[in-house]
matplotlib code that plots the C-alpha trace (Angstrom):
import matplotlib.pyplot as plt

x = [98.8, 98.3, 99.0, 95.8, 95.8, 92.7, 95.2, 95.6, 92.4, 91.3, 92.3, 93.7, 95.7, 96.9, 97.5, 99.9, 101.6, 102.4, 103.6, 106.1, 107.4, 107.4, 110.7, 112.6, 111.3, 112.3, 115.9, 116.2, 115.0, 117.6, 120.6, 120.0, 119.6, 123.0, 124.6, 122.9, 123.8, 127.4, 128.0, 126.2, 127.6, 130.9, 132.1, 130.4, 132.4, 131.6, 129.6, 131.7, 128.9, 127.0, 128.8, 128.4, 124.5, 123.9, 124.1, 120.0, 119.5, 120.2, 117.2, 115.3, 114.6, 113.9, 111.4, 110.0, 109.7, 108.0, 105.8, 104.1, 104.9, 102.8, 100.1, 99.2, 99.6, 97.3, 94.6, 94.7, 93.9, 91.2, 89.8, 89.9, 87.7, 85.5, 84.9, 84.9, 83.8, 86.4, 87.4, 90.8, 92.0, 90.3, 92.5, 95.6, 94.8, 94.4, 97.1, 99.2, 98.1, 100.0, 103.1, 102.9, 101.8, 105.0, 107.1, 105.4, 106.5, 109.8, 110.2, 109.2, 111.2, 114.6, 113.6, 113.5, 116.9, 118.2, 116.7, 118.0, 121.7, 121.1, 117.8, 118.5, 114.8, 113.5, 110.2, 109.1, 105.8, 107.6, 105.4, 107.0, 107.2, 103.3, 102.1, 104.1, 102.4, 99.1, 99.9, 100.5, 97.2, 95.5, 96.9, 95.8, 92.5, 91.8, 93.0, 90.5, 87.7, 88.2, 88.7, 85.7, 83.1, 82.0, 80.8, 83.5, 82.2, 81.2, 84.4, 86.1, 84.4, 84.5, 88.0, 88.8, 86.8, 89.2, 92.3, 91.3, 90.7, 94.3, 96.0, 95.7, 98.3, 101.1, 101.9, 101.8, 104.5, 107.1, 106.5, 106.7, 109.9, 109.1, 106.2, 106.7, 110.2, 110.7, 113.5, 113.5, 116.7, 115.9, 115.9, 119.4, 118.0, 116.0, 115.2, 115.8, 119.3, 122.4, 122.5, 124.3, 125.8, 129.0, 129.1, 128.9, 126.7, 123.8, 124.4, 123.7, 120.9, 119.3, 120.2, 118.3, 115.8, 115.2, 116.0, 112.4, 110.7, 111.0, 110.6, 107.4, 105.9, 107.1, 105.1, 102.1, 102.3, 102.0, 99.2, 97.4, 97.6, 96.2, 93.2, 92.5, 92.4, 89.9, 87.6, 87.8, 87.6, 84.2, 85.5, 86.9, 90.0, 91.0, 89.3, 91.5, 94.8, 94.1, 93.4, 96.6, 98.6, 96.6]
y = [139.2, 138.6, 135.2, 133.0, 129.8, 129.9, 131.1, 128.3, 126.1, 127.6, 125.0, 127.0, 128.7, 125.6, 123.9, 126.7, 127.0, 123.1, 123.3, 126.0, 123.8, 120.4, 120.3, 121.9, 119.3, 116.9, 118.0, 118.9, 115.2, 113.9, 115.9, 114.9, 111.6, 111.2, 112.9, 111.0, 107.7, 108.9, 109.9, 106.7, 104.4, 106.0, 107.8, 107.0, 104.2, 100.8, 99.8, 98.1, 96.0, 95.5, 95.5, 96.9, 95.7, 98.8, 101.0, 100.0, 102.7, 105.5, 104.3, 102.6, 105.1, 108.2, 106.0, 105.0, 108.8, 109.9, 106.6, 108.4, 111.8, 111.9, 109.5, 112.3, 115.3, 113.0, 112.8, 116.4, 117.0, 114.7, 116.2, 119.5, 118.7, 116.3, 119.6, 122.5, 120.7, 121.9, 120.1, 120.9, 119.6, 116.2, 116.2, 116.6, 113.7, 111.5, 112.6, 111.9, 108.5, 106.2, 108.3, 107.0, 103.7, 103.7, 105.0, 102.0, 99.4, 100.3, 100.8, 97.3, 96.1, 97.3, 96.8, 93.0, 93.3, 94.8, 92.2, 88.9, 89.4, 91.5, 89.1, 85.8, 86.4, 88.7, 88.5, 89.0, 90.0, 92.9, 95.5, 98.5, 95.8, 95.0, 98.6, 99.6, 96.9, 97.8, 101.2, 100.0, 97.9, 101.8, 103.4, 100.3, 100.3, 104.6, 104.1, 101.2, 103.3, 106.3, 104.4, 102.4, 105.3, 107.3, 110.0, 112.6, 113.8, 110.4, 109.3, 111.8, 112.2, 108.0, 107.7, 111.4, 108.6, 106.0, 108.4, 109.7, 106.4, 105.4, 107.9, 106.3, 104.3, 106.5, 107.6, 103.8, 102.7, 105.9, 104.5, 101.2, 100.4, 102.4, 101.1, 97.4, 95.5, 94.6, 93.5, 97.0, 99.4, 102.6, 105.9, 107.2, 110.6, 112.7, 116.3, 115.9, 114.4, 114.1, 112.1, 108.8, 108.4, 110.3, 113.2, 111.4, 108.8, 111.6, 113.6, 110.8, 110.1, 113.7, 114.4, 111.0, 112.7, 115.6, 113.6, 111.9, 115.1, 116.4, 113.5, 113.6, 116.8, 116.3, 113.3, 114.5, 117.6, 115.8, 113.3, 116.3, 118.2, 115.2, 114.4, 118.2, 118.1, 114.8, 116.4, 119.7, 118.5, 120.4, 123.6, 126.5, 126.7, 123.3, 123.7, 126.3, 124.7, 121.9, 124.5, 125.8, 122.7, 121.6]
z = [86.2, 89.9, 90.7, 93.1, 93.8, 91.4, 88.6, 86.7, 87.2, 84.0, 81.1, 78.8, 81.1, 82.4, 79.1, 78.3, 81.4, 81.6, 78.0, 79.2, 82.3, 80.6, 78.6, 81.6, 83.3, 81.6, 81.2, 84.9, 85.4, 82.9, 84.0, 88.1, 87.0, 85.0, 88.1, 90.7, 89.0, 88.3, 92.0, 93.1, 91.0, 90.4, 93.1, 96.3, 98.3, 99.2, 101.9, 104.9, 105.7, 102.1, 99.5, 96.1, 96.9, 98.9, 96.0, 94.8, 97.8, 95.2, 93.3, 96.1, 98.6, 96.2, 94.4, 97.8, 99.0, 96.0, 95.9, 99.4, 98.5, 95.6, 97.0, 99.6, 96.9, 94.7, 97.7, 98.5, 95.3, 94.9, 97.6, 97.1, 93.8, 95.8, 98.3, 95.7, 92.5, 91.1, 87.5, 87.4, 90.4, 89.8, 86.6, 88.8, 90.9, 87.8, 86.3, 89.2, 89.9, 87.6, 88.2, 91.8, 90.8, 88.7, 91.8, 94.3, 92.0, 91.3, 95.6, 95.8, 92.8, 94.1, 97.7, 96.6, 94.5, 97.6, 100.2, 98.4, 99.0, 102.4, 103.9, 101.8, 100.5, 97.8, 99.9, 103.7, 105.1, 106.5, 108.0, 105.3, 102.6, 103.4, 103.8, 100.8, 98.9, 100.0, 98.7, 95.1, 95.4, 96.6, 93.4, 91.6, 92.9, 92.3, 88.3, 88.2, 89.9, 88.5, 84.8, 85.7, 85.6, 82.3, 84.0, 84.9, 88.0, 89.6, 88.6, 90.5, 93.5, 93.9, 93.5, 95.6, 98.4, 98.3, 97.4, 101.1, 102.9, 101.3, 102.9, 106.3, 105.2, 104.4, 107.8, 108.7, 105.8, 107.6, 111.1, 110.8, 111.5, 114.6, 115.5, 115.1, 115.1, 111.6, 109.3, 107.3, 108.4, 109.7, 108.3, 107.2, 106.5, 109.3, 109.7, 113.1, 112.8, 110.9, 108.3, 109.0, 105.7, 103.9, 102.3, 98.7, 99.5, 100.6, 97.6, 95.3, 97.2, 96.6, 93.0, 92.3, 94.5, 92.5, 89.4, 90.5, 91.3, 88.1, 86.4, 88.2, 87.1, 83.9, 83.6, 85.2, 83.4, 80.2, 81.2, 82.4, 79.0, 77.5, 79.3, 78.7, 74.9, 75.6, 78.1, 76.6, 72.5, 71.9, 73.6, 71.4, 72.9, 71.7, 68.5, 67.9, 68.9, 66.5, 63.9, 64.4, 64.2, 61.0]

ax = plt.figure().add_subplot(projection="3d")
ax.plot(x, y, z, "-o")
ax.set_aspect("equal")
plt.show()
């Protein structure tokens, strides 16, 4: 079968597909994990200036990457169905969304375990802490909208609207510490530069990193497969899987 980008945006192809991906997923996510955290916690030395308190990072900057990271995935989506009416990729964006959410709140959570010891405070009006906050309230506010509204197409296009506005803000959240003089560090990690952290240290910071990603997928995979088997109950296809399974 020649692969298109238009492949898969049949449900029952889908539906199979993620089935496929979904415990691989999950194991990939469990295995990175249980390394990351080992090399983190285990192996990587202690921070000169920090402490053992610098060792959140391993779970605190992941979860921050993905928290924007699958924002803007979860906008283009959205607004690809918004332009093209197309079903499927409305489901992606939904099933994206409180994957994210989950991501935004565990950034903040650790960013405030990490700020007591380091700031004295587990709160400041930072400019990252503020946008990043305002980026939880934007997932917030798409699951409400899009929850909010029976019909599946006016759901989706309304919350694809405010999936787009949001994503003004992600570019804000990365240059903020750039653009305004706040108490947030700066980036350890750049494509344009070498990493200013050791060898151990960075490789912690990546398998927790790709412990995320496919934690990610495998979570949206599944939330995808079930709001398939809601939407699409009446259709043959699904009659027949639950046929199958009786």
């Amino acid at each position: 079968m020649r692969l298109r980008l238009t492949t898969y945006a049949a449900p029952p192809r889908f539906y199979a597909l993620a089935g496929r991906l979904i415990p691989w997923c999950w194991g990939l996510s469990l295995l990175a994990a249980l390394a990351g955290l080992y090399v983190g916690f285990a192996i990587a030395p202690t921070d000169f200036q920090q402490g053992q308190a610098y060792r959140i990072i391993f779970i605190h900057v992941p979860a921050a990457w993905m928290s924007m990271l699958i924002y803007l995935v979860m906008a283009f989506w959205a607004a690809w169905g918004w332009m093209l009416n197309a079903r499927m990729a409305a489901v992606y964006a939904r099933a994206l969304a409180p994957t994210g959410a989950m991501f935004t709140l565990l950034a903040l959570w650790t960013g405030a375990l990490w700020g007591k010891p380091t700031w004295g405070t587990w709160w400041v009006w930072d400019a990252r802490l503020t946008s990043e906050f305002i980026l939880l309230l934007m997932y917030l506010g798409y699951i409400a909208l899009v929850e909010a509204i029976d019909e599946p197409r006016r759901a989706a296009n309304a919350g694809a609207l405010l999936a787009v506005v949001g994503a003004v803000n992600v570019p804000v959240i990365y240059f903020s510490v750039r653009w305004w003089n706040t108490l947030h560090q700066g980036s350890t990690i750049s494509a344009t530069a070498a990493p200013k952290m050791v060898a151990t240290m960075l490789t912690a910071m990546l398998l927790m990193t790709i412990a995320f990603w496919a934690y990610s997928f495998a979570a949206a995979l599944s939330r995808a497969r079930s709001m398939l088997l809601e939407q699409e109950r009446d259709n043959a296809w699904v009659q027949g899987l639950a046929r199958g399974q009786a």
